[in-house]
GUBADO-749298 format. One record per residue (C-alpha): residue in one letter; x, y, z. Coordinates in steps of 0.1 Angstrom, whole numbers, plus 2048, in hexadecimal, padded with zeros to 3 digits. Layout:
AXYZ...
This chain:
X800800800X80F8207F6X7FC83B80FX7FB85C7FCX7DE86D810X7F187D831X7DB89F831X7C588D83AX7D387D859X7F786985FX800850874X804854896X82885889FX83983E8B7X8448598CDX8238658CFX8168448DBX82D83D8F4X82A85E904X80385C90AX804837916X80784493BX7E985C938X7D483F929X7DF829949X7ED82D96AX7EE851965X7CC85595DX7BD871975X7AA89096AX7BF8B096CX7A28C1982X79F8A9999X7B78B39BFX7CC8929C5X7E88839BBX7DC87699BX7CB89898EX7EC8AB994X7FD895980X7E789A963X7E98BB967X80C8BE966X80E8AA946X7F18BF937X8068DF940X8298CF932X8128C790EX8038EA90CX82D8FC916X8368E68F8X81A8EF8E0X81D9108E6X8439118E0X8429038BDX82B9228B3X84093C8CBX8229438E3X81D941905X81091F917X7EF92F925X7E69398FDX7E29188F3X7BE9078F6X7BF8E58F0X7A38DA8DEX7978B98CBX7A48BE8ABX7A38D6890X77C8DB889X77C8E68ADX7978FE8AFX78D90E890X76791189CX7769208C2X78E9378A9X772945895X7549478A8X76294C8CCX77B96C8BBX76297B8ABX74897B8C3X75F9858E3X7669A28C5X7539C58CDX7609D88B4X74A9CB894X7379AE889X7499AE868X75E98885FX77198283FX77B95F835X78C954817X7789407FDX78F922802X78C91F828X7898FB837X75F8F5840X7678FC862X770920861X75A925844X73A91285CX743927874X74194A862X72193F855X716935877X71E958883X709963865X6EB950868X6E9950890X6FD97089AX6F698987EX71698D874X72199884EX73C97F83FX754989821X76196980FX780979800X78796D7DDX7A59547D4X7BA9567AEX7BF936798X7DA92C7B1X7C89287CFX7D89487D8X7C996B7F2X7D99867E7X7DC9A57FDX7C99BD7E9X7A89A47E7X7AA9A480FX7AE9CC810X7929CF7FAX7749BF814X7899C1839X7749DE848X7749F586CX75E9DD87BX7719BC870X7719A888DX78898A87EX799984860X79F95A85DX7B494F841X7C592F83DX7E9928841X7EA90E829X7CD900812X7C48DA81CX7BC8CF7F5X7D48E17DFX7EE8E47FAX7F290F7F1X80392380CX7F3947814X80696781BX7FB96583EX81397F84CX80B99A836X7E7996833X7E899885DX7F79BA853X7DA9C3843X7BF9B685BX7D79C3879X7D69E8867X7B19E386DX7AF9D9890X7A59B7885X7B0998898X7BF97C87FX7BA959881X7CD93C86DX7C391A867X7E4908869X7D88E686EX7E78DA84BX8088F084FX8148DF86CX8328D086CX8398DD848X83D90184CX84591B868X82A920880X83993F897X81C95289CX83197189DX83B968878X81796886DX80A983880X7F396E888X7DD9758AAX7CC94D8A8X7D792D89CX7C490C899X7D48EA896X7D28C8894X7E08AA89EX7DD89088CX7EE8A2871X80C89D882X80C87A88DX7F787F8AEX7D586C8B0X7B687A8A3X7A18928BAX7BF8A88C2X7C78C98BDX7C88EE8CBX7BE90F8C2X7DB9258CDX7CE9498D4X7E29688E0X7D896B908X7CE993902X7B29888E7X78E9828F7X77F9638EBX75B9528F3X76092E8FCX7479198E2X7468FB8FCX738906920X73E8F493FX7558F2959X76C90A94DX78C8F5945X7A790492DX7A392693DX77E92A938X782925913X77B90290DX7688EE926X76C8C592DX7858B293CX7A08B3929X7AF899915X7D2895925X7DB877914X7D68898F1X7E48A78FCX80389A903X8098848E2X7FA8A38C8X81B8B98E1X83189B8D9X8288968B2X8268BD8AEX84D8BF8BBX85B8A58A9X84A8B188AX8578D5894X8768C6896X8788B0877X86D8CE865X8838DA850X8938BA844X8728AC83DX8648CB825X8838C7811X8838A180BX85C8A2804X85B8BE7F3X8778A97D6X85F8917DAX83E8A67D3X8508B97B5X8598997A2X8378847ACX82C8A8797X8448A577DX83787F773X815889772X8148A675CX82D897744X819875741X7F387F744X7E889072AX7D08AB737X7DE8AC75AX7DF8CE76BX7EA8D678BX7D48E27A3X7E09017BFX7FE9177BEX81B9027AEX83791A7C2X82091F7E4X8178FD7EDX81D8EA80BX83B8CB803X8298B17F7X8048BB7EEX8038B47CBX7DB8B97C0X7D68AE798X7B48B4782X7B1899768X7978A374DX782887743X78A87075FX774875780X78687779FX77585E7AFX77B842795X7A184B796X79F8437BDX7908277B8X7AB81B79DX7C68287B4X7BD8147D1X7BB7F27BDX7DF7FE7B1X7EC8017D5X7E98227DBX7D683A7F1X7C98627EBX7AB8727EDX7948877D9X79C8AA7F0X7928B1815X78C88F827X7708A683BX7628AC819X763886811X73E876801X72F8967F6X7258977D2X72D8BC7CAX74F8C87BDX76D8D77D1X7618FA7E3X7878FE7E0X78B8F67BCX76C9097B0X7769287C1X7999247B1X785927792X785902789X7648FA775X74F8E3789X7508C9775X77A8CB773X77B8CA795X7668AB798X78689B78CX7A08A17A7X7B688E7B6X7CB8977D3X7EC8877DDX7FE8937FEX81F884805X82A87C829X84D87C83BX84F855833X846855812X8618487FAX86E8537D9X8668317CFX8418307DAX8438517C5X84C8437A6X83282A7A9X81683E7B5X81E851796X81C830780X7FD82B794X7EE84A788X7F1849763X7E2829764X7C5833775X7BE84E763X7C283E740X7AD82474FX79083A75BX79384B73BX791832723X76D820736X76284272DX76B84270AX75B821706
């Protein structure tokens, strides 16, 4: 099996593993309880958020830890904007994951909020000047992306915060697929909020953390006892919070090597496909994309059919977003890029991990031509 579908989760690390087996077993107390047992929790809760919070140059008490992605996005946009006096103005880009782009419509529907959806270029691409065109005096949050989950295209976060900032908006980024590939120093980004997730990074699934600057108000979207600081009730998952701290430092750590290698690895996976497939066109930015997203359109060949011929063949991708996965309609993200619906109905997305090979490469590429070629000729017939 050749596994070529790691944005949408990766294996859990080893490391990661080991480090939660005591919170799943002798270790096992809740970190509110006063004994013996809840102190220890506590302590190992408090040593996961420090080392969170380190790999994105915050504070400890910033981090919330949350269970996953959806969640921190949905605490990041709803709780900002509504603990936000100043306006109840939101602007999103067109290409947002569903949970920020849920969530401003939430705000819309329930809370009377206006939402811009700021428009993207061919590439996947916000430029500066589209964002300066809708942000407003009473934008309350401007929420854009690090890095696109389907076409892998990487957003000038830092100088769209300028913007936003030089409007006394807050800035949120969705960095749950930018983990571990690019750097996440909030300072760098200018960003005020930062969702993400852990089983990008090889922690289990139902992790993650929204990590939001202590002087920023924010209404908690779960309401109970108060854990996290009042921001996110429920007992808190110790045992997951200290694998996603484990994962996201070794993945921190890895970084740079890893980019590098995958991103060789992405560029020639690209290479084979556009010099084999006739028709092939690569989908996102081909310089600002994340190492080894590599999304393809393949006129005349439904995506869904290629999958299909792809996993007989050995190998493993996906369609786009995993949270998108059995819906009937095309890519928001590709249609918004100005794919035509029925193009985009034909993508197929390949994201390369830190153990893929160059050899599962090659044949992954093999893979592809066949299925296409396949898929198309049952149509021809």
């Amino acid at each position: 099996m050749i596994f070529l579908d790691h944005a949408a989760t990766s294996p859990v690390r080893r490391e990661a593993l080991e480090a939660m087996w005591p919170y799943l077993t002798g270790a096992f107390g809740n970190p509110s309880s006063r004994h013996r047992l809840g102190d220890e929790a506590a302590r190992a809760l408090e040593w996961a958020r420090a080392e969170v919070a380190a790999v994105v140059g915050a504070r400890p008490g910033d981090a919330v830890f949350t269970g996953g992605g959806t969640e921190a996005d949905n605490l990041a946009v709803k709780g900002l904007a509504l603990a936000t006096p100043r306006g109840r103005h939101v602007v999103v880009s067109a290409i947002e994951h569903e949970a920020v782009l849920e969530s401003a419509r939430f705000l819309e529907r329930r809370h009377g909020f206006e939402v811009s959806v700021v428009d993207v270029d061919r590439g996947g691409l916000v430029h500066p000047d589209a964002l300066a065109r809708v942000i407003r005096p009473d934008t309350a949050l401007v929420s854009v992306q690090l890095a696109n989950n389907e076409v892998g295209t990487v957003q000038p976060v830092a100088e769209l915060a300028r913007i936003a900032h030089a409007a006394g908006a807050a800035v949120h980024t969705d960095a749950v697929q930018a983990a571990g590939w690019l750097p996440l120093g909030l300072d760098g980004l200018g960003a005020d909020a930062l969702s993400l997730a852990g089983h990008k990074v090889g922690a289990p699934k139902g992790t993650g953390a929204l990590i939001v600057r202590g002087r920023l108000p924010i209404e908690p979207v779960l309401h109970g006892g108060g854990q996290e600081r009042g921001r996110r009730s429920g007992t808190e998952n110790v045992a997951g919070a200290v694998a996603f701290a484990t994962a996201l430092r070794l993945a921190e750590e890895e970084r740079a090597d890893a980019s590098a290698r995958v991103r060789a690895l992405g560029e020639a996976l690209v290479d084979r496909v556009l010099a084999e497939i006739p028709g092939a066109e690569l989908t996102g930015d081909r310089v600002a994309r994340l190492p080894g997203t590599a999304s393809f359109v393949f006129p005349g060949a439904a995506g869904e059919a290629v999958l299909l011929e792809l996993e007989r063949d050995g190998v493993l991708s996906s369609s786009g977003s995993a949270c998108a996965a059995g819906r009937d309609e095309p890519s928001h993200v590709l249609t918004a890029m100005g794919v035509p619906a029925e193009l985009a109905q034909t993508a197929v997305r390949f994201t390369l991990g830190r153990e893929t090979t160059a050899e599962e490469v090659s044949l992954a590429a093999d893979a592809v031509a066949r299925a296409v070629s396949a898929v198309r000729g049952i149509v021809a017939a």
